[in-house]
C-alpha positions as CSV (number, residue, x, y, z in Angstrom):
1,X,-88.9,79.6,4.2
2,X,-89.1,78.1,0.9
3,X,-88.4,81.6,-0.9
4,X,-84.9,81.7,1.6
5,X,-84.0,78.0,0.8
6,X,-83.9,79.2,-2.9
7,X,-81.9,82.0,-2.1
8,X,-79.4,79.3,-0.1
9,X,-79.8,76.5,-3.1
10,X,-78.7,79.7,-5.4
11,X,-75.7,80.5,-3.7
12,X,-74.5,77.0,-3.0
13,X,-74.9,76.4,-6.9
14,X,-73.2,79.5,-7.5
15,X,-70.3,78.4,-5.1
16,X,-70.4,74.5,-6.3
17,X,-69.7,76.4,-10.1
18,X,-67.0,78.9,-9.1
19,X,-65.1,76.2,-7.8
20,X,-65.2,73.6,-10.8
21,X,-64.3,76.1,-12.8
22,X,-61.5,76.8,-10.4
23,X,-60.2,73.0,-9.9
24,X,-59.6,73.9,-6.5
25,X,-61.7,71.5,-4.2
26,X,-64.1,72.2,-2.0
27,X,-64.1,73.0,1.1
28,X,-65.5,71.1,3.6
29,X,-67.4,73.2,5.7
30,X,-69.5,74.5,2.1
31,X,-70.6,70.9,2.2
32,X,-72.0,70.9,5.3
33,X,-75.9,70.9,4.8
34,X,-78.0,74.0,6.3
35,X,-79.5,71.5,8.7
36,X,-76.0,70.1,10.1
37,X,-75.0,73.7,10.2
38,X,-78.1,75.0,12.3
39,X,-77.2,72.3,14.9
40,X,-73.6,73.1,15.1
41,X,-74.7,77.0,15.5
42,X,-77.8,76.1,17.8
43,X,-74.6,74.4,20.1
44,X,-72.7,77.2,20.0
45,X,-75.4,80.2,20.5
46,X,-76.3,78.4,24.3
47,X,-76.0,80.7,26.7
48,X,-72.2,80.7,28.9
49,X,-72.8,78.8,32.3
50,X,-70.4,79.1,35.6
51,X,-70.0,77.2,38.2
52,X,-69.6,79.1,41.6
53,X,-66.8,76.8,42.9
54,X,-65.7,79.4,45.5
55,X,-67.6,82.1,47.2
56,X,-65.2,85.1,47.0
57,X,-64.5,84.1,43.3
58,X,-65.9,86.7,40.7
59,X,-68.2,86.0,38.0
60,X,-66.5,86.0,34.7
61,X,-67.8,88.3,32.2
62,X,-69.7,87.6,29.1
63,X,-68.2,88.0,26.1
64,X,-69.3,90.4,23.4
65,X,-70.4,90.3,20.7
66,X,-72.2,87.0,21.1
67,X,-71.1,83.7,19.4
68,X,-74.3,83.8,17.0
69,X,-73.4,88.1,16.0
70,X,-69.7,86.7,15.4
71,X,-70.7,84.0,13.1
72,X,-72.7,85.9,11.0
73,X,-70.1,88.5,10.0
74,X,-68.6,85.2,8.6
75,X,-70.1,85.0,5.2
76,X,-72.8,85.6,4.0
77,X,-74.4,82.3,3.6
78,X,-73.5,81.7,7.3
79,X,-75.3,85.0,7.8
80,X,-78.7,84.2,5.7
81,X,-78.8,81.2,7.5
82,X,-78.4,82.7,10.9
83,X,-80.9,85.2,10.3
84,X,-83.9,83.2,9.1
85,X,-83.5,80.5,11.6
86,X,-85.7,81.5,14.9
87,X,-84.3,78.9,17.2
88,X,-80.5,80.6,16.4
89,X,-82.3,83.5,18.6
90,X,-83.8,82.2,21.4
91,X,-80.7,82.7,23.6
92,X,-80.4,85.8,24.6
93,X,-77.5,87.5,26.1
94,X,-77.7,91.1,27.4
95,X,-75.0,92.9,29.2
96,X,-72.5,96.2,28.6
97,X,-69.2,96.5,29.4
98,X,-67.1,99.3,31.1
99,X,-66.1,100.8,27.8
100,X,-69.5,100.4,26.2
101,X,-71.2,102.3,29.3
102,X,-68.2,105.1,29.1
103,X,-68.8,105.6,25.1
104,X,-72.3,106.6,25.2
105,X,-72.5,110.1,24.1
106,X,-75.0,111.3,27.1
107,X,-76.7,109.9,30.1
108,X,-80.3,109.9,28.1
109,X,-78.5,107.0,25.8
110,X,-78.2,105.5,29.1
111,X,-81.8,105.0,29.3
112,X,-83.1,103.9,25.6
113,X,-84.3,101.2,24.5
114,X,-81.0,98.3,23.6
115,X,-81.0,97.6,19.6
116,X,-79.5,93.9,20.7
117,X,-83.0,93.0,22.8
118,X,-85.3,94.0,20.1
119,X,-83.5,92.5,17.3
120,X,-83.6,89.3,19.5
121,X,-86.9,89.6,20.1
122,X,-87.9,90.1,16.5
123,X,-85.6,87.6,14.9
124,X,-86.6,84.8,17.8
125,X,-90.2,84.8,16.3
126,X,-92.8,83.4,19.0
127,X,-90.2,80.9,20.4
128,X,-89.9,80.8,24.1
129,X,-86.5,82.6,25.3
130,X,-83.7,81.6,28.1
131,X,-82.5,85.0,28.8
132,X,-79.5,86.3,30.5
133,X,-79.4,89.7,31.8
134,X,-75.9,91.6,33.8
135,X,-77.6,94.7,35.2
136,X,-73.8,96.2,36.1
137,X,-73.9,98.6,32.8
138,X,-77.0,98.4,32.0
139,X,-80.8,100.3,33.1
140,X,-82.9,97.5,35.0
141,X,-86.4,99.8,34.4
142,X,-85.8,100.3,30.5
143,X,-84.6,96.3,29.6
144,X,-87.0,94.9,31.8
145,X,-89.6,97.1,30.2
146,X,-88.1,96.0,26.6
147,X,-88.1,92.1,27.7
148,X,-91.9,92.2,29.5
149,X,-93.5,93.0,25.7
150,X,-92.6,89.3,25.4
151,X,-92.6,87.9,29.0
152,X,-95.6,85.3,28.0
153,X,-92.4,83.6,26.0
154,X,-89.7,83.5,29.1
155,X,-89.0,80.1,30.0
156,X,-85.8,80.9,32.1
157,X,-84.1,84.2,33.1
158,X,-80.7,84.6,34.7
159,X,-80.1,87.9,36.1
160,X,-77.2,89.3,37.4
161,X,-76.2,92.6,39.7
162,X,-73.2,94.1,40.9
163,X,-74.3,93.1,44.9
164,X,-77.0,92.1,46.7
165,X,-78.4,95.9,48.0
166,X,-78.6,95.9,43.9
167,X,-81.1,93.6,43.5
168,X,-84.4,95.1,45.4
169,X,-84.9,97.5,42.8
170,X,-84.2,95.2,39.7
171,X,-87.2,92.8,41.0
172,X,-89.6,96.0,41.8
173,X,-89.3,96.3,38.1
174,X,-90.7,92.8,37.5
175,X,-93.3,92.9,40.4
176,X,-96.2,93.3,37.9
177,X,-95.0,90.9,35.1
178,X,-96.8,87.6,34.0
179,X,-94.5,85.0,32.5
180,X,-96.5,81.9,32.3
181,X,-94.3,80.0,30.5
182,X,-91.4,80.7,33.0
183,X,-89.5,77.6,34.1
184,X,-86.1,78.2,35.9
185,X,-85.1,81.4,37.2
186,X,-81.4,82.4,38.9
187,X,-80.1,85.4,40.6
188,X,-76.2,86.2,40.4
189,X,-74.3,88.9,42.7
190,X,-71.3,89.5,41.1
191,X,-69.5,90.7,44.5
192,X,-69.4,88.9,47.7
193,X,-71.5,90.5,50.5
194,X,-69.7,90.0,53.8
195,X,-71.2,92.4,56.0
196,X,-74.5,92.9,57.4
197,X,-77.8,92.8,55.7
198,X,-80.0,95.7,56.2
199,X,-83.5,94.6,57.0
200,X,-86.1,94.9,54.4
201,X,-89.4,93.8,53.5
202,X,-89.7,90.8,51.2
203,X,-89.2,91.5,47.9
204,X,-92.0,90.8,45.4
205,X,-91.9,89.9,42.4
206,X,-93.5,88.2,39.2
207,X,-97.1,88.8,39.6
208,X,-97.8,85.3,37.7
209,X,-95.2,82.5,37.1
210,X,-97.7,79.2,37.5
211,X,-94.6,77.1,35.7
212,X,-91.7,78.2,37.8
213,X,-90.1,75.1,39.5
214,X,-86.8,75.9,39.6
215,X,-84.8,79.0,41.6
216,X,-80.9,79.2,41.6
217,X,-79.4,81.8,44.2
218,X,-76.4,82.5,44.1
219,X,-74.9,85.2,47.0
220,X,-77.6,86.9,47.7
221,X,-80.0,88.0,50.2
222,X,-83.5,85.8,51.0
223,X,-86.3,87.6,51.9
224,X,-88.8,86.9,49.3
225,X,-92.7,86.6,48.6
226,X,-94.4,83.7,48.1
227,X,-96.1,84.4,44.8
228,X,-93.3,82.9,42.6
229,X,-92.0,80.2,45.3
230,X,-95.5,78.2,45.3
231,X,-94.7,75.2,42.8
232,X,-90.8,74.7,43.5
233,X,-89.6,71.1,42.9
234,X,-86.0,72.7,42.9
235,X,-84.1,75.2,45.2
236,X,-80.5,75.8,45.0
237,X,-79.0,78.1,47.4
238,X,-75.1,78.9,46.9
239,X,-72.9,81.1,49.7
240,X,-76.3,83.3,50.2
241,X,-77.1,86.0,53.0
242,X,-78.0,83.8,55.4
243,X,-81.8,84.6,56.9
244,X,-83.1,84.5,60.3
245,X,-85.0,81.3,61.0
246,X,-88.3,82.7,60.9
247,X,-87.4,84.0,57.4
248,X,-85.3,80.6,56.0
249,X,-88.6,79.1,57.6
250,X,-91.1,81.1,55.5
251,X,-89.3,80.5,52.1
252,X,-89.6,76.9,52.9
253,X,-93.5,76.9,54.0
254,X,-94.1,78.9,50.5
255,X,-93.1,75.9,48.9
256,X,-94.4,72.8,50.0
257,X,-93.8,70.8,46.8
258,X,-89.9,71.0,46.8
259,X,-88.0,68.1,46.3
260,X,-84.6,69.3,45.3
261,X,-82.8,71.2,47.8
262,X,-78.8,72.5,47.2
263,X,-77.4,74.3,50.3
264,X,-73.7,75.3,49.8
265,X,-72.1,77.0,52.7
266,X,-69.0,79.1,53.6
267,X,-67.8,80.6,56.8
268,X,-70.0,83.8,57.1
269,X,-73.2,81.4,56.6
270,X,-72.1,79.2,59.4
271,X,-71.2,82.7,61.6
272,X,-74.6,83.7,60.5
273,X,-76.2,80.6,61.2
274,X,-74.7,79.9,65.0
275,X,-75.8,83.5,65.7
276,X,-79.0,83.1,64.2
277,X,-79.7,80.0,66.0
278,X,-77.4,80.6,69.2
279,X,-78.9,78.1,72.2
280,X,-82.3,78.3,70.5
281,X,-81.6,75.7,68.4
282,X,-83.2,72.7,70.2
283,X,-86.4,75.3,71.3
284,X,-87.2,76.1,67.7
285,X,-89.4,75.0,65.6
286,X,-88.3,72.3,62.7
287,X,-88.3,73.6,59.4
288,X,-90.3,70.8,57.6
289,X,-90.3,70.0,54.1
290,X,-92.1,67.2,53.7
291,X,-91.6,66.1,49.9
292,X,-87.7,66.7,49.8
293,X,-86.1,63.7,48.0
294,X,-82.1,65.2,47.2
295,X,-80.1,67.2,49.7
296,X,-76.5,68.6,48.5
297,X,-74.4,69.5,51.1
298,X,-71.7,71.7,50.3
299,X,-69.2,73.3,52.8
300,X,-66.3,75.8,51.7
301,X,-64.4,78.4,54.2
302,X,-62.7,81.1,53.7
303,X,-59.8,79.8,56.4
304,X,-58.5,76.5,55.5
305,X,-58.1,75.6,59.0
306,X,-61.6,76.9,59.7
307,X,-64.8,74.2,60.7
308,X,-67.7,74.9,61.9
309,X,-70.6,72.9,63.7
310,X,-72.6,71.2,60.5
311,X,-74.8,69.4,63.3
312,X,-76.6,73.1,63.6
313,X,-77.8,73.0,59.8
314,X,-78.6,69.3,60.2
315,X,-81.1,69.7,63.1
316,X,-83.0,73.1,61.2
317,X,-84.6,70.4,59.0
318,X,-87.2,67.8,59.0
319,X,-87.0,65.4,56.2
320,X,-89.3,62.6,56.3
321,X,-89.0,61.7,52.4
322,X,-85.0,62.1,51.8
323,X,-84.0,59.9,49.1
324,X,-80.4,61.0,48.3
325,X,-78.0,62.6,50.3
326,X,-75.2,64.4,48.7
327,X,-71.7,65.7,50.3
328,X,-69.3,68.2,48.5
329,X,-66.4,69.8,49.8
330,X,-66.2,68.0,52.9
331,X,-63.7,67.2,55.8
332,X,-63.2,65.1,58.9
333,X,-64.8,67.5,61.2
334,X,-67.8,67.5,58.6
335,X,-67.5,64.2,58.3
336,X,-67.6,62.9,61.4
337,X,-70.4,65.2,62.7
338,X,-73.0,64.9,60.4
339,X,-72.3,60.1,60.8
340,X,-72.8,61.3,65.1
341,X,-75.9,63.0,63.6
342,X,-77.6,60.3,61.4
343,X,-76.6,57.7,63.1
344,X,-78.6,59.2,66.1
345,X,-81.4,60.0,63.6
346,X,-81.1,57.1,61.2
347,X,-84.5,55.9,61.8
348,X,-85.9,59.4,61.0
349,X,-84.6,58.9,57.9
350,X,-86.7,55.6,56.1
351,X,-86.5,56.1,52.6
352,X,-82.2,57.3,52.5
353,X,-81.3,54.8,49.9
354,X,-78.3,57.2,47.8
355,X,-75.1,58.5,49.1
356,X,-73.3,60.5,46.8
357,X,-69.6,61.9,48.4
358,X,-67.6,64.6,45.9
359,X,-64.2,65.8,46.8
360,X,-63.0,65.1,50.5
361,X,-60.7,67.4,51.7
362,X,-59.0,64.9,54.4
363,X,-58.5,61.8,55.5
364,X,-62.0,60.3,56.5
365,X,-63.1,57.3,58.8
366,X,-64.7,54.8,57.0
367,X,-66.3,51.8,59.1
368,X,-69.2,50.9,60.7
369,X,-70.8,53.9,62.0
370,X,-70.4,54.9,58.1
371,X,-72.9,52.0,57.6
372,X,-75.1,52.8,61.1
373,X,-75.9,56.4,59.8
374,X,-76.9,55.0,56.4
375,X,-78.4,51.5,56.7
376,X,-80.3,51.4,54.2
377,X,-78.2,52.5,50.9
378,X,-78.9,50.9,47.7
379,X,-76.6,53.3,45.9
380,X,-73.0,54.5,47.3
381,X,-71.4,56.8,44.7
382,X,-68.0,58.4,45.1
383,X,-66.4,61.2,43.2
384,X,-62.6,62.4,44.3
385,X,-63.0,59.9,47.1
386,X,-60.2,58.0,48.1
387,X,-62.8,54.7,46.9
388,X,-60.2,51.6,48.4
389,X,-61.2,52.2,52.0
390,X,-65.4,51.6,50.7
391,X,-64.2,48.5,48.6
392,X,-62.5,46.7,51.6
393,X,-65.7,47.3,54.1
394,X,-67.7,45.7,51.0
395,X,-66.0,43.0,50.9
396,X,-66.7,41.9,54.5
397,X,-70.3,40.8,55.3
398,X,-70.8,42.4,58.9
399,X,-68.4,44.8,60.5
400,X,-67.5,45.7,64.1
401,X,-66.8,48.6,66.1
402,X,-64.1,47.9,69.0
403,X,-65.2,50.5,71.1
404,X,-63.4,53.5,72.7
405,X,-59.5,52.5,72.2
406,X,-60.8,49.1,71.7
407,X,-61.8,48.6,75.5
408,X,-63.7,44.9,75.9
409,X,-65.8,47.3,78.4
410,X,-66.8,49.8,75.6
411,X,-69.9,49.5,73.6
412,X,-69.3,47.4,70.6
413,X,-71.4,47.1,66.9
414,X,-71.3,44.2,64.5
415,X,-73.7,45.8,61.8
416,X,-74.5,43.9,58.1
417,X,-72.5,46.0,55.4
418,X,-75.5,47.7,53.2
419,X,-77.3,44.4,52.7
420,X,-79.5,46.4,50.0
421,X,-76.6,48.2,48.1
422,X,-77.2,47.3,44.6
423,X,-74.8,50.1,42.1
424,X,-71.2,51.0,43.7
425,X,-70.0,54.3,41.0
426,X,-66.7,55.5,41.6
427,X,-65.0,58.5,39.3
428,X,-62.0,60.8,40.0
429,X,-60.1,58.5,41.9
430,X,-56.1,58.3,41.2
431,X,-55.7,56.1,43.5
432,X,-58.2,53.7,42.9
433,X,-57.5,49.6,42.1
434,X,-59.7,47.6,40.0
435,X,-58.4,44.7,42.5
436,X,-60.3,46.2,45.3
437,X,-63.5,46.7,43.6
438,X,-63.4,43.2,42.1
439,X,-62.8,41.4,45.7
440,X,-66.0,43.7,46.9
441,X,-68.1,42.4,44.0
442,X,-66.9,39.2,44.3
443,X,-67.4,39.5,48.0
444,X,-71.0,40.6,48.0
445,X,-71.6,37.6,45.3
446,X,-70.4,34.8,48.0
447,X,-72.6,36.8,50.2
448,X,-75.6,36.3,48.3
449,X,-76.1,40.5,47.6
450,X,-74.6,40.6,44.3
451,X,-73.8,44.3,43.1
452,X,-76.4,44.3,40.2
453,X,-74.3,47.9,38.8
454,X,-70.8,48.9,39.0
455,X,-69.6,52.4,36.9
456,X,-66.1,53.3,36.9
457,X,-64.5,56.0,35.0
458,X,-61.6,55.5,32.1
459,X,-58.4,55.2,34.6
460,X,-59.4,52.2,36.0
461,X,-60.1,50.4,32.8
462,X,-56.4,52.1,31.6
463,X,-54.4,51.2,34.6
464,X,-55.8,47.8,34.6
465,X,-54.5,47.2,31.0
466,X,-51.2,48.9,31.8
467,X,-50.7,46.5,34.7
468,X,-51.8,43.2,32.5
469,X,-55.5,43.0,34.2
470,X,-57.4,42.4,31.3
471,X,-59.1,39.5,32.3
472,X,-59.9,40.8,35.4
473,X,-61.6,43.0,33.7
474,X,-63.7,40.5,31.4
475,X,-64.4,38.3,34.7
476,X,-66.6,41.8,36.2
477,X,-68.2,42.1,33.0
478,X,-69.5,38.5,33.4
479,X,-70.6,39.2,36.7
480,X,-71.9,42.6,37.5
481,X,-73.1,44.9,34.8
482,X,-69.8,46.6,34.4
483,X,-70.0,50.6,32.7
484,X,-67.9,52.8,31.8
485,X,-68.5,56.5,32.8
């Protein structure tokens, strides 16, 4: 390294010359240091991430060349820079596009070896690598062959394929690899599969992967061996193939240290799942995952005016250990199954201190059988939430249910509002008044269960100096630790 910092020192000398001589001033990218510049590259050269927001919706393509090739045809400082820093390298991108693959000059080029992964590889030196891989254009046996030289440096890989029938052979190919290093590994299908599943034997794969605790599945099928699956903390599962009990119940049992689960579901997981389960759902076994601390909840269909029974998901699992509960996506029908459900269940669930509720859909009831199915919430966080309805039942100490249509003959509650609740967040909310949310901490002051946290994004802080509440404002800070998110 000292022998290429010369060579930089040199060159910015050289420029730091040419332009005195030129009275022209500097510009102020040259005066950027290499180690300022390495960050801002290092920032740049991170592999793209998506967010599945919709099941049908494609995967967007990844754009070639990379942001680390493009930067060094820049200049050639940028370049010697580039190519002398390891860490600039460790991200790497493979894919082909249409044109690419149609440009070859004979099937055989189809199958050599890809110049981008062993340049990657060499340049990268004995870093560990986050590697993202679109089969679409692209031979699975000869780049997984290329990338397995240096598997003992993998610490995630994100692979993608056309569909799901793609996928058995792309994991055959990595059935005898060891990456011990191996933290996080996802599976994309870049189509939607909406028809049936042929039945296959589980797929192995990864022969060793002792660090693997994370697995991201995104529309695809689940029939997998155990090997990899033993030391999960953290299983996300988006619009998949939905399995057969016995199979959903096998993935879970080969992982008995998960404590991150992400479910999100769309209409032909529900169709799968009420034909899965049919009236066998109360006769079969619970699926039990005894360490599970965070369950997201996500629910999306392809029919707006679709909804489906979330009661049968519910009652698949056992949960003794739930810590944070999270719903995404959600609507009344949602809503108002899954409060029948833990209210029933509530004592089943001990240790449910965090509610976290992201983008409702409809209007949604919000009263004591809110509080019955979670007594014991020391955290409520809302995102997209329509937040005013939560701040008025804070700021009463016990709340009442009237009964059916408010019959004196129908069974009433009075039930203590979240005596525990300690942090209220709210974000997202256009509607939302800093009035409310200063009666409700104001409230649960009187009450004697001061709100010890209270986060609120930027639009209440700017509507409440727009409207002259300024020292409304200074009053929270005084009393609550007040934060901006």
């Amino acid at each position: 390294m000292t022998g290429i910092n010369a060579l930089i020192d040199s060159e910015l000398s050289v420029e730091e010359e040419s332009h005195v001589h030129s009275n022209l001033p500097t510009s102020f990218i040259n005066q950027l240091p290499n180690e300022l510049l390495t960050l801002i590259f290092s920032f740049g050269s991170q592999l793209p991430h998506f967010d599945l927001r919709y099941p049908l919706s494609p995967v967007p393509s990844f754009k070639s060349p990379t942001f680390v090739e493009t930067v060094m045809k820049t200049c050639r400082r940028w370049r010697q820079l580039i190519a002398h820093t390891p860490s600039l390298w460790t991200n790497v991108l493979i894919s082909r596009s249409r044109s690419d693959l149609d440009r070859l000059p004979s099937i055989a080029d189809f199958q050599k070896p890809m110049g981008s992964i062993t340049s990657a590889l060499q340049r990268s030196s004995n870093l560990l690598l986050d590697i993202t891989i679109d089969f679409t254009h692209i031979s699975s046996k000869t780049a997984i062959r290329q990338l397995a030289a240096e598997s003992e440096r993998w610490r995630s890989l994100s692979i993608f394929v056309q569909t799901s029938q793609n996928l058995p052979a792309v994991l055959n190919h990595l059935k005898d690899i060891r990456a011990p290093e191996l933290q996080t590994l996802e599976i994309t299908a870049h189509k939607f599969h909406d028809g049936d599943f042929p039945h296959t034997s589980p797929h192995g794969f990864l022969k060793s992967s002792l660090n693997l605790t994370t697995v991201r599945l995104n529309r695809v099928s689940l029939r997998w061996g155990a090997s990899p699956l033993r030391g999960l903390t953290t299983l996300e599962l988006r619009f998949v193939i939905w399995p057969s009990h016995t199979d959903f119940q096998t993935l879970f049992t080969n992982s008995p240290d998960l404590q991150n689960l992400k479910l999100h579901f769309d209409t032909h997981a529900f169709t799968r799942l009420d034909r899965n389960n049919g009236n066998f759902t109360m006769t079969r076994p619970l699926i039990k995952i005894p360490c599970l601390r965070t369950l997201e909840l996500r629910f999306i269909y392809h029919d707006s005016s679709s909804t489906h029974n979330v009661i049968l998901l519910l009652q698949l699992f056992s949960l003794p250990a739930l810590e944070e509960l999270t719903f995404k996506d959600f609507g009344t029908a949602e809503w108002c199954r899954s409060l029948v459900y833990f209210r029933y269940y509530a004592k089943s669930f001990p240790k449910l201190t965090r509610l976290i509720l992201e983008r409702v859909k409809d209007i949604i009831y919000v009263d004591s059988s809110l509080v019955r199915a979670f007594p014991h919430l020391t955290s409520l966080h809302l995102i997209g939430v329509y937040s005013s309805a939560f701040c008025r039942l804070l700021c009463g100490a016990r709340t009442q249910d009237l009964g059916s249509a408010g019959l004196a003959s129908s069974p009433s509650y009075e039930v203590e509002v979240w005596p525990a609740l300690e942090e209220l967040v709210i974000e997202q909310d256009q509607g939302g008044k800093i009035e409310l949310v200063a009666e409700a901490v104001l409230a649960r002051k009187q009450a004697g269960r001061s709100l010890k946290t209270v986060q609120l994004d930027r639009s209440f802080f700017d509507k409440a100096e727009q409207n002259g509440q300024s020292e409304l404002i200074s009053w929270m800070k005084k009393t609550t630790e007040l934060r901006y998110i």
